[in-house]
MMTF fields as JSON, N, C-alpha, C and O atoms, coordinates in Angstrom:
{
  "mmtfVersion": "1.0.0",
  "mmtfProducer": "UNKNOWN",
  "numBonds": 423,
  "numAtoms": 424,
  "numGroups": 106,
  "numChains": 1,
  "numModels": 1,
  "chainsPerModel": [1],
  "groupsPerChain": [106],
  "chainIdList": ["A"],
  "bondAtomList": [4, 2, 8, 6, 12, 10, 16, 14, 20, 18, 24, 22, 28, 26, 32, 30, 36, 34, 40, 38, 44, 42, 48, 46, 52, 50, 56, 54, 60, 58, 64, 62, 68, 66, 72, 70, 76, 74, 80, 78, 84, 82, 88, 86, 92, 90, 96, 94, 100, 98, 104, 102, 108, 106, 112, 110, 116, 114, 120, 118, 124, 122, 128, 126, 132, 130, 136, 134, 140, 138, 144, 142, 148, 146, 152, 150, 156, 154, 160, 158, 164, 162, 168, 166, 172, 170, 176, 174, 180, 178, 184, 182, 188, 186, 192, 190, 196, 194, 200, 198, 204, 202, 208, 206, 212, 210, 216, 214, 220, 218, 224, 222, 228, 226, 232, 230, 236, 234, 240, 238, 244, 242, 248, 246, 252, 250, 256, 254, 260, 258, 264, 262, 268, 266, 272, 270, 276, 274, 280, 278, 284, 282, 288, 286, 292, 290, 296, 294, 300, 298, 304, 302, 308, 306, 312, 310, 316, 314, 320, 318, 324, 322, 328, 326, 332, 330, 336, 334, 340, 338, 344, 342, 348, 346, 352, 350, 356, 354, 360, 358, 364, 362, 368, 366, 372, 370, 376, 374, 380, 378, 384, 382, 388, 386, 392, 390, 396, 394, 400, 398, 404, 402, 408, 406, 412, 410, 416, 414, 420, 418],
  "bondOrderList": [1, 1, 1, 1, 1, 1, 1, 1, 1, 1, 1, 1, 1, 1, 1, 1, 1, 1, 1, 1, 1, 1, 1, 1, 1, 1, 1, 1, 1, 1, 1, 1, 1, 1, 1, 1, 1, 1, 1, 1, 1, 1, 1, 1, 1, 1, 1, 1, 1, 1, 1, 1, 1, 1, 1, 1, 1, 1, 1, 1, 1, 1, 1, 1, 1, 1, 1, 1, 1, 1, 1, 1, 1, 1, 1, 1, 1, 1, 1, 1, 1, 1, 1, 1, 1, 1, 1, 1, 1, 1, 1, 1, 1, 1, 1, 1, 1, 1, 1, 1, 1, 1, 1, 1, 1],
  "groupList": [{"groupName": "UNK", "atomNameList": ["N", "CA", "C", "O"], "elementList": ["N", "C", "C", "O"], "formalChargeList": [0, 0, 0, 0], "bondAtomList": [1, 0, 2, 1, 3, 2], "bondOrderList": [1, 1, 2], "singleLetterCode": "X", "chemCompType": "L-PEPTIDE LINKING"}],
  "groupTypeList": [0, 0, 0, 0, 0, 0, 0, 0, 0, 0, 0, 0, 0, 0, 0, 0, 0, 0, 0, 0, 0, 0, 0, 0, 0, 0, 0, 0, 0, 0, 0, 0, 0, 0, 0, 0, 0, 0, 0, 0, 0, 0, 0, 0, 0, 0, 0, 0, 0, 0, 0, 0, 0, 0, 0, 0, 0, 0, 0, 0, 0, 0, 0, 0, 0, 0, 0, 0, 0, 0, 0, 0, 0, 0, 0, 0, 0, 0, 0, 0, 0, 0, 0, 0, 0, 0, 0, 0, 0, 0, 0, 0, 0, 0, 0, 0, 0, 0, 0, 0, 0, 0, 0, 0, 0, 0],
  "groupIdList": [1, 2, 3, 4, 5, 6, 7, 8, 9, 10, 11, 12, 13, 14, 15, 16, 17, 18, 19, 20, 21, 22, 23, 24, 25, 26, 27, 28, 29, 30, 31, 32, 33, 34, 35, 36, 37, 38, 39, 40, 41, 42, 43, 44, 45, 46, 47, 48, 49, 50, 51, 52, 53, 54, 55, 56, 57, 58, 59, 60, 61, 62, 63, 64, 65, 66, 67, 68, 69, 70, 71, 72, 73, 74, 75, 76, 77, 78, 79, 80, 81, 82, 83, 84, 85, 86, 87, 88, 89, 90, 91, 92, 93, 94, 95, 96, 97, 98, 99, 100, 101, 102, 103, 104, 105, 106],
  "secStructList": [7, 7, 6, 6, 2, 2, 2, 2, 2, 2, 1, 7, 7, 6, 6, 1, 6, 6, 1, 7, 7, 6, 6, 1, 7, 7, 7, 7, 7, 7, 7, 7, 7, 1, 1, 6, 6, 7, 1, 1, 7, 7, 2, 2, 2, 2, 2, 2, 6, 1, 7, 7, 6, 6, 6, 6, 6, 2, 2, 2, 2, 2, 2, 2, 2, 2, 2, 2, 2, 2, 2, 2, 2, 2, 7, 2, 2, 2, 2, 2, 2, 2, 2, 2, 2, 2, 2, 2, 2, 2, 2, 2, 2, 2, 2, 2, 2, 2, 2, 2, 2, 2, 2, 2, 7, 7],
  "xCoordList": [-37.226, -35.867, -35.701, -36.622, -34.363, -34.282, -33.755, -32.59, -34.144, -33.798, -32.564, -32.501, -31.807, -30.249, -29.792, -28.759, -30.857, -30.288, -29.636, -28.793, -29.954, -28.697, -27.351, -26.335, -27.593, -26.128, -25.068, -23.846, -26.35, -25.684, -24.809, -23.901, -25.749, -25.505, -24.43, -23.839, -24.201, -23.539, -22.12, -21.14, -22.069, -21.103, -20.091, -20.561, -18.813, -18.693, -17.891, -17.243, -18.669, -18.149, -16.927, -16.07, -16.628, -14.936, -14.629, -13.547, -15.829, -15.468, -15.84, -15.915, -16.028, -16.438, -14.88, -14.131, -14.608, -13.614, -12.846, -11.637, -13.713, -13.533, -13.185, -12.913, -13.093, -12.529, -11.037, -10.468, -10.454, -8.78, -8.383, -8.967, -7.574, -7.235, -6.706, -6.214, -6.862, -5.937, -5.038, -4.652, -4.054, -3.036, -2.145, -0.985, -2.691, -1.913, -1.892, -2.833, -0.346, 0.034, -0.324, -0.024, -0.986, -1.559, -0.573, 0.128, -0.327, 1.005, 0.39, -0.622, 1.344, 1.363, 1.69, 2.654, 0.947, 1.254, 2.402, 2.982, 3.137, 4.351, 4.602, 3.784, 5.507, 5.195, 6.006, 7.121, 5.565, 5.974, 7.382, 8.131, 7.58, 9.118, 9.299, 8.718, 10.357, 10.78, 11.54, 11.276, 12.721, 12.773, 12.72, 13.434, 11.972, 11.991, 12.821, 12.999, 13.878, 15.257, 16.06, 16.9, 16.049, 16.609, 16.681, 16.754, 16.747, 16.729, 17.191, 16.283, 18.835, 18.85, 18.619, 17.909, 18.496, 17.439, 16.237, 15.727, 15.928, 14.288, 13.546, 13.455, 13.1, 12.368, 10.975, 10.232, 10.539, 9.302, 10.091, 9.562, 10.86, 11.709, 12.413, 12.265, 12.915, 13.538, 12.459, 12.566, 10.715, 9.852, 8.995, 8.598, 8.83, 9.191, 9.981, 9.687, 11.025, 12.374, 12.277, 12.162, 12.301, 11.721, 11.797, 11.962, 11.715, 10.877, 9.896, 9.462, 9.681, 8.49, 7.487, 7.775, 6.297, 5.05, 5.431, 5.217, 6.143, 6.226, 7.949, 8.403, 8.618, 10.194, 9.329, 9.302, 8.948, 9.023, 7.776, 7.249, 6.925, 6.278, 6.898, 6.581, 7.817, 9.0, 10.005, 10.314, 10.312, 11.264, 9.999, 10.038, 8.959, 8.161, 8.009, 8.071, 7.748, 7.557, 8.549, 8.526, 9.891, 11.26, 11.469, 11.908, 11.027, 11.153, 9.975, 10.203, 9.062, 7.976, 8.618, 8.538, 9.231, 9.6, 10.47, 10.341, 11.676, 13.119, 12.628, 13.321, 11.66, 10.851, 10.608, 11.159, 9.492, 9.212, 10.031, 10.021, 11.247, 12.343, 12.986, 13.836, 13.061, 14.179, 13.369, 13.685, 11.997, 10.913, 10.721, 10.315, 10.914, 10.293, 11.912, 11.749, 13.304, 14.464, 14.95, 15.907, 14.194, 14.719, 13.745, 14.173, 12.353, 11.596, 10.931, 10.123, 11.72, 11.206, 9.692, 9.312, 8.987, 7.346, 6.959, 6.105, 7.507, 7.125, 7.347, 6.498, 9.066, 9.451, 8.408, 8.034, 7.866, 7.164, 6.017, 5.483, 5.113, 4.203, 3.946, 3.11, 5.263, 5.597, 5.641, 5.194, 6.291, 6.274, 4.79, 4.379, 3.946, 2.963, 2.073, 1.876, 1.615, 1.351, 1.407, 0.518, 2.912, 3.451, 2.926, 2.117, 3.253, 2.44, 1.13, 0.871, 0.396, -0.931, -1.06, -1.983, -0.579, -0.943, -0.523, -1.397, 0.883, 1.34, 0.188, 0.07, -0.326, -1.732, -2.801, -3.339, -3.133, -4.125, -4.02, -4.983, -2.902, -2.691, -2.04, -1.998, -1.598, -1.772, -2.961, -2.987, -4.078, -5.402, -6.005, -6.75, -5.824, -6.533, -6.19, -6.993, -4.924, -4.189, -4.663, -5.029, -4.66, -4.807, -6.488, -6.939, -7.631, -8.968, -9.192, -9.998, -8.595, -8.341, -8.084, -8.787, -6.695, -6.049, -7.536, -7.977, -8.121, -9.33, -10.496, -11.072, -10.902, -12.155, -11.431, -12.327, -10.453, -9.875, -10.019, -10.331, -9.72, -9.379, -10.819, -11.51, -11.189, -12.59, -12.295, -13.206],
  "yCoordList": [-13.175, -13.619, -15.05, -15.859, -15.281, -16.389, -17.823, -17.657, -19.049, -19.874, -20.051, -20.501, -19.749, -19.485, -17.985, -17.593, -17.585, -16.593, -16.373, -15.479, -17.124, -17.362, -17.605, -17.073, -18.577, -19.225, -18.049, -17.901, -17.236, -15.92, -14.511, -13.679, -14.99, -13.725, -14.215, -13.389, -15.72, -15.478, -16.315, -16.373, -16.764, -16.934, -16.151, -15.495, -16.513, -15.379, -16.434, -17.47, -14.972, -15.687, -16.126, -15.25, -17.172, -17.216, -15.905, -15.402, -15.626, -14.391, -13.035, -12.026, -12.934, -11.503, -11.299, -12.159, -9.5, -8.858, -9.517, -9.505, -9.967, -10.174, -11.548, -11.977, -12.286, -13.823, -13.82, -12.988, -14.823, -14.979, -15.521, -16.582, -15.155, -15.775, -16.882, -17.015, -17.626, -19.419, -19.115, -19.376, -18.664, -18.09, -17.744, -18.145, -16.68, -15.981, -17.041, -17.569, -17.135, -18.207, -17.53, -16.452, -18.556, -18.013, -18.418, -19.368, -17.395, -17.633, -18.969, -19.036, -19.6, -20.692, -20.483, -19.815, -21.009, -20.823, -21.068, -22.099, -19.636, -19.497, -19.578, -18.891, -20.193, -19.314, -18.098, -17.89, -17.488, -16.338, -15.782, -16.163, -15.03, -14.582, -14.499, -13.609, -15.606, -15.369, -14.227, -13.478, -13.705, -12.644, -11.581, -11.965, -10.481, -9.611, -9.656, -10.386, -8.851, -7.764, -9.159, -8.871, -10.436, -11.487, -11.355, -12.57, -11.078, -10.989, -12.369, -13.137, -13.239, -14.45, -15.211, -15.67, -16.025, -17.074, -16.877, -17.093, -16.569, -16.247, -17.722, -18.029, -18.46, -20.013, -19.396, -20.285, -18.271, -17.783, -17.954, -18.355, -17.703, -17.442, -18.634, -18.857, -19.15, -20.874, -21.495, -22.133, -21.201, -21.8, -21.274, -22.235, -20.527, -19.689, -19.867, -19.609, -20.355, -20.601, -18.978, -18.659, -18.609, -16.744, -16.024, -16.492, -14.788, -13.604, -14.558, -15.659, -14.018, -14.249, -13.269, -12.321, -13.184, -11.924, -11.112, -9.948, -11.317, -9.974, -9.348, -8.272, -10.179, -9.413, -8.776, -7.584, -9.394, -8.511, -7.911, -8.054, -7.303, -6.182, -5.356, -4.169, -5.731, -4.62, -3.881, -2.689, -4.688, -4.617, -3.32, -2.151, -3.932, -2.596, -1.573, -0.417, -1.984, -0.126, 0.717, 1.947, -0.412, 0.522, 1.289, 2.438, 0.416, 1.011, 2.239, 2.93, 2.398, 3.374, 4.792, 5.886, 4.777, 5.264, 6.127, 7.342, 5.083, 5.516, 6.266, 7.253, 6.095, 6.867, 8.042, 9.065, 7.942, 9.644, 10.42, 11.555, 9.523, 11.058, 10.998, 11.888, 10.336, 10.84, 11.934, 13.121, 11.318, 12.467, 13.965, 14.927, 14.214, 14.929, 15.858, 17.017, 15.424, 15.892, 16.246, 16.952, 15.687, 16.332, 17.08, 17.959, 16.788, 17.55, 18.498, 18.558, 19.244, 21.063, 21.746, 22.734, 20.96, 20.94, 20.416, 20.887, 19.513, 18.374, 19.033, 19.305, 19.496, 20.254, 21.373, 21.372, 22.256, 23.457, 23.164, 23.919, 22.156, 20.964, 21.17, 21.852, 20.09, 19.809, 21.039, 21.284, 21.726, 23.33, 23.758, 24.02, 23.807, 24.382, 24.092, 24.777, 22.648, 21.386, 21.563, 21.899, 21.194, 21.624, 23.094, 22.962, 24.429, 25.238, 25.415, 25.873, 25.078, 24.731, 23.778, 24.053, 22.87, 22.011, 22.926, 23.243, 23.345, 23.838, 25.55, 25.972, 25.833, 26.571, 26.929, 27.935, 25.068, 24.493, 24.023, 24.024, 23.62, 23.363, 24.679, 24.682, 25.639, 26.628, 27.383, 28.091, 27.432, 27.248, 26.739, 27.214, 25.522, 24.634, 24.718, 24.715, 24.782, 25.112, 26.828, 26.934, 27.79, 29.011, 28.667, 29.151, 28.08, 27.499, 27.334, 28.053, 26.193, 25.235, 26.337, 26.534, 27.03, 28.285, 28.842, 28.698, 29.492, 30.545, 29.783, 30.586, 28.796, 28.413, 27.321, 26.793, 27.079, 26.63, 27.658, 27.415, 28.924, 29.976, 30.491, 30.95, 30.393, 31.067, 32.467, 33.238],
  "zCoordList": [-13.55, -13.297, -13.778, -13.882, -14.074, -14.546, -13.952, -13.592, -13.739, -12.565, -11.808, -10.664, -12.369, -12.351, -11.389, -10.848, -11.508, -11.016, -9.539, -9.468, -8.309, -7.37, -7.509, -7.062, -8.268, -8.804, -9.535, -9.545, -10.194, -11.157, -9.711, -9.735, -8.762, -7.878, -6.763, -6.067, -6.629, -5.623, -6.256, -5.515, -7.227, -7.884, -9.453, -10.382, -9.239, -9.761, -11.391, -11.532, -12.607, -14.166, -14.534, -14.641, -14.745, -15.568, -16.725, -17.028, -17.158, -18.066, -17.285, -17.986, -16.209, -15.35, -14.745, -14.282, -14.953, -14.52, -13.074, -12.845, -12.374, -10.924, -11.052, -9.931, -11.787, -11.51, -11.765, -12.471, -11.129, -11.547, -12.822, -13.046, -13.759, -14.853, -14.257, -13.136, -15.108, -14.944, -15.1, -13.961, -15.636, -15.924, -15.09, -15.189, -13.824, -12.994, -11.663, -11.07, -11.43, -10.476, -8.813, -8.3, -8.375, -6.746, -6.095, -6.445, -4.551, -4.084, -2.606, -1.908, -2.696, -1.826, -0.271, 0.1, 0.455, 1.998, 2.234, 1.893, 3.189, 3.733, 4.917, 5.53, 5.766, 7.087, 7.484, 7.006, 8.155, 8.864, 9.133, 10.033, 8.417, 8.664, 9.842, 10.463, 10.654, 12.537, 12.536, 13.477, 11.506, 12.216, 10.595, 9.669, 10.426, 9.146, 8.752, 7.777, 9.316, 8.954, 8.495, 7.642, 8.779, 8.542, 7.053, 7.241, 5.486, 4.207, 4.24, 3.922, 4.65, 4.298, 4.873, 3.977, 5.755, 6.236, 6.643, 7.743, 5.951, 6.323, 5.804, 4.615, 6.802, 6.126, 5.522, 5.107, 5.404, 4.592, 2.927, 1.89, 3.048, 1.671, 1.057, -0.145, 1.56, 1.666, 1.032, -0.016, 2.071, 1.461, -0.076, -0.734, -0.403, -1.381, -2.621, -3.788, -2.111, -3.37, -3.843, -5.026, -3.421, -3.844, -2.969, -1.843, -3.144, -2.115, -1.108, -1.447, -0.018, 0.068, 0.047, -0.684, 0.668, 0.171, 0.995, 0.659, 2.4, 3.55, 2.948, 3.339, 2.067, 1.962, 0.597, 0.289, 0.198, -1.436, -1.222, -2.325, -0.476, -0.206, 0.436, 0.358, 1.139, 2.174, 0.818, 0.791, -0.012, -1.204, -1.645, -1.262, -2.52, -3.199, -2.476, -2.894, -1.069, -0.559, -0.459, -0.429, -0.38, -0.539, -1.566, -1.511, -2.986, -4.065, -4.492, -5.484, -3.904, -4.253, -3.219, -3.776, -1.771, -1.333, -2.218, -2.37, -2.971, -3.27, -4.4, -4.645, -5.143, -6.509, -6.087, -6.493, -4.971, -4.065, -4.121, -4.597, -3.349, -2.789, -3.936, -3.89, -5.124, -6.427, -6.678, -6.595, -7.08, -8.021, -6.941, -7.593, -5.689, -5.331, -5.082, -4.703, -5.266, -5.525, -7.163, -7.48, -7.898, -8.837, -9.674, -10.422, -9.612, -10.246, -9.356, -8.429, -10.147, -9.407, -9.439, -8.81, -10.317, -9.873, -8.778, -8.026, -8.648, -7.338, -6.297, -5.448, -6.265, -5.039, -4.807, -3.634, -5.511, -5.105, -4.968, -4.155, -5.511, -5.002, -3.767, -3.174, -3.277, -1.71, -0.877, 0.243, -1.722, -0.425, -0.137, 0.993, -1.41, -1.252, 0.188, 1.191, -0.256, 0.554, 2.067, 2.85, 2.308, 3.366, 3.984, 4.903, 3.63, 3.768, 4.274, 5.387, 3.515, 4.16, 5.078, 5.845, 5.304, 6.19, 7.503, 8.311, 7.686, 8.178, 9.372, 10.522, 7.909, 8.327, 8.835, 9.299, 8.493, 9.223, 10.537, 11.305, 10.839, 12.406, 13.033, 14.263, 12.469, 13.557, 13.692, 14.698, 12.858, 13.326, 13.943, 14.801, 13.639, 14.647, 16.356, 17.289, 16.379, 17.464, 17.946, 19.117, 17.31, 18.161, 18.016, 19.054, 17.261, 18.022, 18.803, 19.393, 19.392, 20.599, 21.88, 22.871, 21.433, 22.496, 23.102, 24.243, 22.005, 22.121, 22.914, 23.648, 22.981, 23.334, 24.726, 25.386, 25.042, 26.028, 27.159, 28.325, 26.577, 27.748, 27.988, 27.078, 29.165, 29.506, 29.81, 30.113]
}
């Protein structure tokens, strides 16, 4: 091994996958949205001059949500997907459930 090699293991390369580009801007301490549902005064956001990280993660999950139910309303693979899915799951807990029934009852 080579003398370096701690330094190699517990620190990490400017050129290894896992380091941050210089480039990409790190987000700055916010405080705490006092109240969520607040969108305009929120002093997380004020401080920010922006989104802050808890509205605009509330914002993306809205939007991954609003993607779901378009994609799973208009594409008719998806929908029969979902039925399938549903179905089985549906399957599995009334199995599980008449299990339970059976070995409950002495």
């Amino acid at each position: 091994m080579t003398d370096t090699w701690r330094e190699d293991l517990f620190t990490i390369s400017p050129h290894s996958p896992a380091a941050i580009p210089p480039t990409r801007k790190l987000p700055a301490p916010e405080t705490a949205p006092y109240d969520p549902l607040d969108w305009e005064d929120c002093p997380a956001c004020t401080e920010a001059q922006d989104q802050c990280r808890y509205h605009a993660g509330f914002y993306a999950g809205m939007e991954y949500q609003r993607a779901l139910i378009t994609t799973a309303l208009t594409d008719h693979t998806a929908i029969d997907q979902l039925q399938q899915r549903h179905h089985e799951i549906e399957v599995s807990t009334a199995r599980t459930a008449s299990a339970d029934t059976n070995t409950a009852t002495p």
